[in-house]
C-alpha positions as CSV (number, residue, x, y, z in Angstrom):
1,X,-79.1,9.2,-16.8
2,X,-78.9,12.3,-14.4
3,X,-81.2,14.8,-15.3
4,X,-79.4,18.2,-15.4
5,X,-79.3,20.1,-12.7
6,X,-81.0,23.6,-11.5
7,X,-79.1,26.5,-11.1
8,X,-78.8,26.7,-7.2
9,X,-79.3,30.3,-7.5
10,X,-83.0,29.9,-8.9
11,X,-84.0,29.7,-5.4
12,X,-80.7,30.1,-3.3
13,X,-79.4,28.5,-0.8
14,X,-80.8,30.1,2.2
15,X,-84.3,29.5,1.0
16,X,-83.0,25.7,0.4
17,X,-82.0,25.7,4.2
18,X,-85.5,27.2,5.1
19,X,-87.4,24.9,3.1
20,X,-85.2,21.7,4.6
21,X,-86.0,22.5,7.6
22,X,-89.7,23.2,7.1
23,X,-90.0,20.0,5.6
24,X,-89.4,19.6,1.6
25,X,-91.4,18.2,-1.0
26,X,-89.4,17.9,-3.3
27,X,-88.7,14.7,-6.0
28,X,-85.4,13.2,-5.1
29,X,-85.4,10.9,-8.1
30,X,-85.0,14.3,-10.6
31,X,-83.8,17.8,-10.8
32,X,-80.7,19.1,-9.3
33,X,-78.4,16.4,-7.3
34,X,-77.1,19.6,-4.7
35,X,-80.2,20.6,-3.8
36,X,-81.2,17.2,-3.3
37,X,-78.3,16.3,-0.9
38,X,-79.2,19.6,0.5
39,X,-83.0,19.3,1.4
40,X,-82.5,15.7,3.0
41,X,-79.0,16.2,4.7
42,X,-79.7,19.4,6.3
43,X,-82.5,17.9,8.9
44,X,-80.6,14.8,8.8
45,X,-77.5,16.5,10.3
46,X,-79.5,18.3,12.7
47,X,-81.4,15.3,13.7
48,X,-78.0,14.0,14.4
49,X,-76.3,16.4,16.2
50,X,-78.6,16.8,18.9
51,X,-78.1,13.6,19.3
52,X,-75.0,13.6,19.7
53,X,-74.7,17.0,21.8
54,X,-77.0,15.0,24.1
55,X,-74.0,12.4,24.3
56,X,-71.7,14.8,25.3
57,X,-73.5,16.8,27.7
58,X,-74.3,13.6,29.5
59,X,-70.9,12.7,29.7
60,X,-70.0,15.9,31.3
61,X,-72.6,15.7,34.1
62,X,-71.7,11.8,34.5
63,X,-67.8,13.2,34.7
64,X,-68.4,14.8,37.6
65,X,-69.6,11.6,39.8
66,X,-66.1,10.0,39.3
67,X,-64.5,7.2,37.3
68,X,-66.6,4.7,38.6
69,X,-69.3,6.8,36.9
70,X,-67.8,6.8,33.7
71,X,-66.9,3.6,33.2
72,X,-70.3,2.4,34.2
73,X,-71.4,4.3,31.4
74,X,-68.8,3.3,29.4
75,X,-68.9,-1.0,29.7
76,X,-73.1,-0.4,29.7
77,X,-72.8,1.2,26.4
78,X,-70.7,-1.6,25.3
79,X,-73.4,-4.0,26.0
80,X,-76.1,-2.2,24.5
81,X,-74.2,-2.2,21.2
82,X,-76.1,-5.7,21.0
83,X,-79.7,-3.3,20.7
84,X,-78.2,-0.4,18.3
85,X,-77.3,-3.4,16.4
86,X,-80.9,-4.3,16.4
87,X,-82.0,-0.6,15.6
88,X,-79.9,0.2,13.5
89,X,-79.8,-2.6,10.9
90,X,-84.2,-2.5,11.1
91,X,-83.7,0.5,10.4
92,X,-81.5,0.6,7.4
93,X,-83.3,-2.4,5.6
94,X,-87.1,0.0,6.6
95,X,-85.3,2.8,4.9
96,X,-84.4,0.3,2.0
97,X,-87.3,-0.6,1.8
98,X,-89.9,2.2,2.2
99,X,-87.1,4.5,0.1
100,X,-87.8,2.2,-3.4
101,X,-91.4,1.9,-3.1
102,X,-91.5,6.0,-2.9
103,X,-89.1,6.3,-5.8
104,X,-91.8,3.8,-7.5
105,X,-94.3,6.2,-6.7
106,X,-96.1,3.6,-4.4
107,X,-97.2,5.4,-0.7
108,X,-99.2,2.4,-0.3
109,X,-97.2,-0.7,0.0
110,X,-94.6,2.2,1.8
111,X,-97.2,2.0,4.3
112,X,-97.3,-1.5,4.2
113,X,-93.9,-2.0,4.7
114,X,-94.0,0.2,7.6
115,X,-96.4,-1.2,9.8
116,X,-94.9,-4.5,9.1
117,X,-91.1,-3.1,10.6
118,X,-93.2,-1.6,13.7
119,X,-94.4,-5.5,14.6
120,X,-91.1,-6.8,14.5
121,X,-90.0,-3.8,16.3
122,X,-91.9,-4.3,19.1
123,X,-91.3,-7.9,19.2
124,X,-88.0,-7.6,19.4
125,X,-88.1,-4.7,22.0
126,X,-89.9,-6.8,24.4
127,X,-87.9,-10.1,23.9
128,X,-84.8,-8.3,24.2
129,X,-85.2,-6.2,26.7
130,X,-86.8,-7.4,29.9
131,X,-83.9,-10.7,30.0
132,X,-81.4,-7.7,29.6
133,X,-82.8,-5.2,32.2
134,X,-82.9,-8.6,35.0
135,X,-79.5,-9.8,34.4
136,X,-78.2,-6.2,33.9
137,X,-75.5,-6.2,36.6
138,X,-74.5,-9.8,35.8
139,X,-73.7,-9.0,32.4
140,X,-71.5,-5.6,34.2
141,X,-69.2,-8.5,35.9
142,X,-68.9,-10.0,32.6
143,X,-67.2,-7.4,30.7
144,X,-64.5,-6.7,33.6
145,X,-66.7,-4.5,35.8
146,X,-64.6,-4.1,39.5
147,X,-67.5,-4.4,42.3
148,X,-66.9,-1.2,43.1
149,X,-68.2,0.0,39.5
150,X,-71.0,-3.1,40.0
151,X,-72.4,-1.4,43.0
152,X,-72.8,2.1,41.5
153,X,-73.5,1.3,37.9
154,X,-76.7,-1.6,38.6
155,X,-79.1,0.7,38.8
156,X,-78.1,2.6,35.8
157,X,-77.6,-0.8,33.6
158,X,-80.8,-2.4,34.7
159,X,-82.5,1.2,33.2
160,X,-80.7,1.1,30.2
161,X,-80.6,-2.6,29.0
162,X,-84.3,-3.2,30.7
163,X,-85.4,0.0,28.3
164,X,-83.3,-0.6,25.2
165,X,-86.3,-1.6,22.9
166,X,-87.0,2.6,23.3
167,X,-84.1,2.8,21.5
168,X,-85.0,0.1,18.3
169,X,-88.2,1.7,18.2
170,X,-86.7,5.4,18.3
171,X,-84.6,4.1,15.3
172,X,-86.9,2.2,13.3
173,X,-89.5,4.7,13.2
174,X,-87.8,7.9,11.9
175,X,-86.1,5.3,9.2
176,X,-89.4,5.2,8.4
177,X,-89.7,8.7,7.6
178,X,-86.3,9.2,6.4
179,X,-86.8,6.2,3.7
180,X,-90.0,8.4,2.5
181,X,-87.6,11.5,2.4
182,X,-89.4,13.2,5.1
183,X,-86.3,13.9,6.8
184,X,-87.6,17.3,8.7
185,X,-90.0,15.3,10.5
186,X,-87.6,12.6,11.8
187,X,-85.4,15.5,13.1
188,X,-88.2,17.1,14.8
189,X,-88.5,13.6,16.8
190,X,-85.5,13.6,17.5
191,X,-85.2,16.7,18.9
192,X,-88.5,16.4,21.5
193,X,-87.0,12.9,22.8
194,X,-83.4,14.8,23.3
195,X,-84.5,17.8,24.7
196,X,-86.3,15.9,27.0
197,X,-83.1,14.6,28.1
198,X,-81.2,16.8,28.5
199,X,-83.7,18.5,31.2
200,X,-83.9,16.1,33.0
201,X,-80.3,15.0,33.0
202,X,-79.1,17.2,35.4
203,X,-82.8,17.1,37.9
204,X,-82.2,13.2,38.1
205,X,-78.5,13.1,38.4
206,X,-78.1,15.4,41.1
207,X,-81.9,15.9,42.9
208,X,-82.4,19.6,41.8
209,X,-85.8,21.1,43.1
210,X,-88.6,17.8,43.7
211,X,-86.3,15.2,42.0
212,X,-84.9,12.3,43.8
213,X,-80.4,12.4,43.5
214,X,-80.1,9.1,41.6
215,X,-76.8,9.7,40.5
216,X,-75.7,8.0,37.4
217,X,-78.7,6.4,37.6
218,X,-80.6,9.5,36.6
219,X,-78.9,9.9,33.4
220,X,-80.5,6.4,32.8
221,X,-83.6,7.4,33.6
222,X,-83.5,10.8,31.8
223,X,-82.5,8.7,28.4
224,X,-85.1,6.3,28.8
225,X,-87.7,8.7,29.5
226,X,-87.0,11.2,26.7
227,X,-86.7,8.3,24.3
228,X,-90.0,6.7,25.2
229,X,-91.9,9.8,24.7
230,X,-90.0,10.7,21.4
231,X,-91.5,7.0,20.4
232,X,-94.8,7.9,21.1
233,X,-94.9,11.0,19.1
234,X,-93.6,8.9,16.3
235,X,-96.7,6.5,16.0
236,X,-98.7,10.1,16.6
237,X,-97.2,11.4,13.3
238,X,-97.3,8.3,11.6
239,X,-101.0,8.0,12.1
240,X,-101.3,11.6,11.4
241,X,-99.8,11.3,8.3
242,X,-97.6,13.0,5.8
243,X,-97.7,14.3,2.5
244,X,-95.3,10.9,1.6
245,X,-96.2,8.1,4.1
246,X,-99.6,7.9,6.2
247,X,-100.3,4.6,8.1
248,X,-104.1,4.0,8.0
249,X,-106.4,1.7,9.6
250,X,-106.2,0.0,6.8
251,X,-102.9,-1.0,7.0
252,X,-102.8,-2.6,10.3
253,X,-102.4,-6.5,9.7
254,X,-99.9,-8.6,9.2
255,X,-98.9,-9.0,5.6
256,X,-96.6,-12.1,5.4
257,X,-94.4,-11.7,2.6
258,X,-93.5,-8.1,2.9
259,X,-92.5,-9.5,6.5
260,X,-90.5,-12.0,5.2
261,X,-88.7,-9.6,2.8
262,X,-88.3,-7.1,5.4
263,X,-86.9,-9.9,8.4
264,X,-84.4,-11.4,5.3
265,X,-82.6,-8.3,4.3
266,X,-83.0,-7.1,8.4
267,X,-81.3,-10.0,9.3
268,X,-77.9,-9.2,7.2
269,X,-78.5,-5.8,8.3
270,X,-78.6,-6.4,12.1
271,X,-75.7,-8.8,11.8
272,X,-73.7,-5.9,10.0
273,X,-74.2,-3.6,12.9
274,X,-73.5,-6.4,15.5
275,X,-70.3,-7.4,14.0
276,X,-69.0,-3.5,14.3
277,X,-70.6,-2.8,17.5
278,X,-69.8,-6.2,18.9
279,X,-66.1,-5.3,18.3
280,X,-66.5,-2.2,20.6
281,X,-67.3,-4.9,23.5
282,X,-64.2,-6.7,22.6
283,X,-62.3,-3.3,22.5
284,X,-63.2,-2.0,26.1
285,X,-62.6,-5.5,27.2
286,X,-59.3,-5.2,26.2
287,X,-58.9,-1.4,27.5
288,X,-60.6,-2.5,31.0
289,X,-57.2,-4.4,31.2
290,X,-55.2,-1.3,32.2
291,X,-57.9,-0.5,35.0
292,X,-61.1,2.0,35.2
293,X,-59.1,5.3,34.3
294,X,-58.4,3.7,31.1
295,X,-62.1,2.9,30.5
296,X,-63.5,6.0,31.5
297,X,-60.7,7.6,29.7
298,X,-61.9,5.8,26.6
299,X,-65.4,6.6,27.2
300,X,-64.9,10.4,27.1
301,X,-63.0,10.2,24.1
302,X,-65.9,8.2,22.4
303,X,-68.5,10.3,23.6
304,X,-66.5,13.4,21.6
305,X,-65.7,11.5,18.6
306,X,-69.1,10.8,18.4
307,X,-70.3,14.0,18.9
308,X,-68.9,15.0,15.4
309,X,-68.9,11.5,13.7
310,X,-73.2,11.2,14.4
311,X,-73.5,14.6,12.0
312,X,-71.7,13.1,9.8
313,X,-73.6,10.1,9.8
314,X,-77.1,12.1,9.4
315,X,-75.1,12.9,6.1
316,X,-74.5,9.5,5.0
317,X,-78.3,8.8,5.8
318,X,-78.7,11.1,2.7
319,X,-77.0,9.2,0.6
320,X,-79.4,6.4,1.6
321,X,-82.1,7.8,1.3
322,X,-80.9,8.6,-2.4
323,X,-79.9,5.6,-3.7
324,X,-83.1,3.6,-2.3
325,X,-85.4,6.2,-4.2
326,X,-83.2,6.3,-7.4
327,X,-82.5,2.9,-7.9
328,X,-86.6,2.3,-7.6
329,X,-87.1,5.2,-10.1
330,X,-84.6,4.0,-12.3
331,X,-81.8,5.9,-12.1
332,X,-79.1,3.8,-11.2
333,X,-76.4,6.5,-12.3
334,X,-77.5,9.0,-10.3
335,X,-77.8,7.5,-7.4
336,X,-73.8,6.7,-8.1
337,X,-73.0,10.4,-8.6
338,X,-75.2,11.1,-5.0
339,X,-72.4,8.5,-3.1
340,X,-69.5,10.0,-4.5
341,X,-70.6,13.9,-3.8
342,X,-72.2,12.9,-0.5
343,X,-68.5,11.3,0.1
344,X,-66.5,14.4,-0.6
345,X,-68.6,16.3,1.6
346,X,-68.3,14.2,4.3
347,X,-64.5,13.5,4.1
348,X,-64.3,17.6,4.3
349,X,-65.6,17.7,7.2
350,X,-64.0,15.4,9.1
351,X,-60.6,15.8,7.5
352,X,-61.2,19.7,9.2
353,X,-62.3,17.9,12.6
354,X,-59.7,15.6,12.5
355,X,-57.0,18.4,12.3
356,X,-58.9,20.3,15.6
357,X,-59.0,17.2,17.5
358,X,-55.6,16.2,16.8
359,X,-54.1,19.6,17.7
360,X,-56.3,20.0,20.9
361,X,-57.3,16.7,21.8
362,X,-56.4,17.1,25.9
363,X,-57.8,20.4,26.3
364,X,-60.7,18.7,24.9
365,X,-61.5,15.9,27.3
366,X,-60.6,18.0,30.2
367,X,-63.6,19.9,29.7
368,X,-65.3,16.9,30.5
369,X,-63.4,15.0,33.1
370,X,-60.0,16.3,35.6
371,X,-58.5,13.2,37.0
372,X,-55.1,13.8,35.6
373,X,-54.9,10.0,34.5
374,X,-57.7,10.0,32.5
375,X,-57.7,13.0,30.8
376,X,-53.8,11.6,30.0
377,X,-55.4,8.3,28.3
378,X,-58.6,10.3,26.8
379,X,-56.0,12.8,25.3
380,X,-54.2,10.3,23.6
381,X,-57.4,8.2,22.2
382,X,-58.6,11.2,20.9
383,X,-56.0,12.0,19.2
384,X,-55.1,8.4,18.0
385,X,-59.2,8.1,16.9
386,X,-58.6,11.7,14.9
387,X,-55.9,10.3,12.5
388,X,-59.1,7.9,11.1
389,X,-61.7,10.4,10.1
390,X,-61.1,10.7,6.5
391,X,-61.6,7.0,6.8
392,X,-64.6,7.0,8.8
393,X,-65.9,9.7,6.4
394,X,-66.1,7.5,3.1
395,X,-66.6,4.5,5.6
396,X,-69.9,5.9,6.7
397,X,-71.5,7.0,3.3
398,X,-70.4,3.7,1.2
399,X,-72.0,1.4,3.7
400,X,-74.7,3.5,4.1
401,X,-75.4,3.7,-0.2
402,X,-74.9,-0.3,0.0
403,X,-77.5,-0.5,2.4
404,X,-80.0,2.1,0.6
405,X,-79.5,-0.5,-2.1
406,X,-80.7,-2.7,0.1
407,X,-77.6,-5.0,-0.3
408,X,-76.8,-5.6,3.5
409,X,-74.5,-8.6,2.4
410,X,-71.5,-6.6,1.2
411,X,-71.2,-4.2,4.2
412,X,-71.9,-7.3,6.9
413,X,-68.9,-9.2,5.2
414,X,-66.6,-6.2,4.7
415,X,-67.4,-5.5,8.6
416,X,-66.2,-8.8,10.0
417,X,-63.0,-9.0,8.1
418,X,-62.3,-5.7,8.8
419,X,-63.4,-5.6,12.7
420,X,-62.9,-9.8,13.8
421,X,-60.1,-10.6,11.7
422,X,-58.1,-7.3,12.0
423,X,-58.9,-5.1,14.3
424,X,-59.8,-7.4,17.9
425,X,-56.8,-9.8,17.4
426,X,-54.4,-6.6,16.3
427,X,-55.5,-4.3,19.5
428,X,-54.9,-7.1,21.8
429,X,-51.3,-7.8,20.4
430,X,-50.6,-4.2,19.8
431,X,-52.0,-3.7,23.8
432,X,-50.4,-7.0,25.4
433,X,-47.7,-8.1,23.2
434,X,-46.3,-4.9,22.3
435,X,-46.9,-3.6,25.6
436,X,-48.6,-0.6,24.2
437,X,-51.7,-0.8,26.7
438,X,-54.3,1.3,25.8
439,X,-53.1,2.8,23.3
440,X,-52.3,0.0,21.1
441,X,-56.2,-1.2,20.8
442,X,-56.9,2.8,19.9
443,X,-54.6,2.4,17.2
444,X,-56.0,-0.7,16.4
445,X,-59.4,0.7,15.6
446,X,-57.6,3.5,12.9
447,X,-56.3,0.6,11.3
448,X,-59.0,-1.4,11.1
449,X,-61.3,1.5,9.5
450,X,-58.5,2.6,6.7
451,X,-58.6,-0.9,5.7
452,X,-62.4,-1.3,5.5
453,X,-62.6,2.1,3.7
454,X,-60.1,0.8,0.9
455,X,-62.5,-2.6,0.5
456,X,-65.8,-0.5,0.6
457,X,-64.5,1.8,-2.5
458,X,-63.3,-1.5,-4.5
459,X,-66.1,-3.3,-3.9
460,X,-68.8,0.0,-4.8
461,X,-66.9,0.7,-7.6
462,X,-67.7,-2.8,-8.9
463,X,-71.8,-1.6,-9.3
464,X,-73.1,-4.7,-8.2
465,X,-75.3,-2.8,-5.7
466,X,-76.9,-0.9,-9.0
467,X,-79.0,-4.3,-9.2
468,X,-79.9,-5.3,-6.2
469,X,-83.7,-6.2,-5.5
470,X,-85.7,-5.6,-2.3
């Protein structure tokens, strides 16, 4: 039952911002729903869009080397999908998991759990990403890389698959403290390992002052770098402590059957995320068909996209974060009511960015690239990709509430139907057969996520999720 809710103005939503952002202590499991969403998404969204402004800005540095440049960037990214896979569905079964031992008031085995995702962080990190980083330009030739794009873009792969596991561990750690609901202290992290790179973005791509001109090699370097030292002042904080979740010596052994738990549900979780971001290899395969100025013109248009679609995803962290604690404090129904306002919120925003990007999608990318050809393709992706967001929107926070449920079944299977079975074989017919090109695999992706929004909301509606153990 859902306790009833405090008048926001008790305390006003200014001193609600304030107090998100210093860090909130509040009890997620009761009291006013609002405020709740409030306190956790605020940081969350602002961990999220410095992320993604650090997207963008790289983009528009990377731009200015060429369309070799950008499509470098563009298949690379493609590949490491395989590790933002691994991140991201760690991550969202640590969140699970640390989430409904704080809603059942338990810091301990939170702190248990935690140390236990590091390990198999690290592990994976290492096994991952030292094969990756030697056959880095290999695996360029693979996904359709010209050897013009081979010989600029191997230094720059080798950086960013070889250091990938900065990324898992950047990920896994601040689900850590988002799972516990300290969501001001994962967007602090964030922000260190971002600003980091985006200083020395510009110093490495082009040599300012005592830095070497790497090219878009720098921009590798700059990511890695930030990242690495963003990781490290995560294990600082964690063995600092919080007033939720504090990892003490104490903690630091391997405790088998939380491990187990932890690698079963991760397992669904990491396939979830490799099924989606699998189909984006299969996607710019297809694109790198029609040539390099339809990759990079892709890539630009991805890079903006995301630049709005990562807020909205700090929002649908929330909603996580909600249901986890809730469902382990017993509140089933109110962790309901959190998806469906968390939803609306979301869908309003991106329904209003959808509308922008759809009006003014060229005048967009060509603040980022000016080779008349690509910002021709990136204009029309853009605009294609806009025509999705209310899908994305509901997309996002439904898989997301699944997931805080710690059911990472539902979303892996709804993900494959509606990524292998749809969308791949329907952008290559659309792009080939229909003699769409390009165009037809953006069109594609739309597709694709209406349809997987539609199955999401049947299958939530259902409340199987409501009894899900972790």
């Amino acid at each position: 039952m859902d306790i009833p809710a405090q008048p926001e103005s008790q305390r006003g939503f200014w001193a609600s911002v304030r107090e998100a952002l210093r860090g909130s202590h509040q009890d997620y499991t009761a009291g006013s729903l609002n405020r709740s969403i409030l306190l956790l998404a605020i940081p969350m969204v602002l961990e999220m869009v410095l992320e993604s402004l650090f997207a963008v800005v790289d983009m528009a540095w990377v731009g200015r080397l060429g369309a070799n440049a950008v499509a470098t960037v563009g298949l690379t990214e493609s590949i490491l999908a395989l590790a933002f896979s691994i991140g991201l569905g760690l991550s969202l079964s640590t969140t699970a998991m640390v989430a409904r031992r704080i809603g059942e008031k338990d810091p301990e085995d939170a702190a248990i759990s935690a140390v236990q995702a590091i390990v198999l962080g690290l592990l994976i990190s290492l096994g991952l990403g030292i094969p990756a980083g030697l056959a880095a330009p290999h695996l360029l030739r693979l996904m359709g890389a010209s050897p013009a794009i081979v010989t600029v873009g191997s230094g720059y792969a080798r950086i960013a698959l070889g250091g990938c596991g900065a990324i898992i561990m950047l990920f896994l750690n601040n689900a850590i403290f988002r799972g516990a609901g300290d969501a001001a202290i994962a967007m602090r992290l964030l922000w260190v390992s971002n600003i980091i790179n985006l200083i020395l973005d510009p110093c490495l791509i082009f040599g300012l002052g005592p830095f070497p001109h790497l090219g878009v090699t720098g921009a590798a370097l700059a990511t890695f770098t930030g990242r690495s030292i963003g990781v490290l002042y995560q294990f600082y904080r964690l063995m600092r402590g919080t007033e939720r979740i504090h990892i003490l010596p104490r903690h630091l052994y391997l405790n088998v059957p939380v491990l187990w738990r932890l690698l079963r549900v991760s397992l669904t979780g990491v396939l979830q995320f490799a099924i989606a971001n699998a189909s984006w290899i299969g996607l710019v395969r297809i694109v790198a068909l029609f040539g390099a100025a339809s990759v990079a013109g892709y890539t630009v248009a991805i890079r903006v996209l995301i630049f709005f679609i990562l807020p909205a995803w700090g929002l649908s962290n929330a909603a996580a974060t909600l249901v986890g604690q809730n469902l382990g404090a017993r509140h089933p129904e109110r962790a309901e009511q959190a998806v469906w306002r968390t939803g609306l919120y979301n869908m309003l925003f991106l329904a209003t960015l959808g509308i922008v990007f759809f009006v003014w999608a060229t005048p967009v990318v060509r603040l980022f690239v000016d080779d008349p050809e690509v910002v021709a393709i990136g204009g029309k992706a853009l605009r294609t990709f806009a025509c999705g967001n209310i899908a994305y929107a509901w997309v996002m926070v439904l898989l997301q509430a699944f997931n805080g449920a710690g059911d990472t079944v539902t979303p892996t299977i709804v993900n494959f139907f509606g990524f292998w079975v749809l969308e791949i074989p329907l952008a290559w017919w659309l792009a080939t057969r229909a003699h769409l090109r390009a165009e037809g695999a953006f069109l594609a992706v739309v597709i694709a996520e209406c349809s997987i929004a539609i199955a999401s909301l049947i299958l939530f509606k259902r409340g199987r999720w409501k009894r899900q153990r972790i």
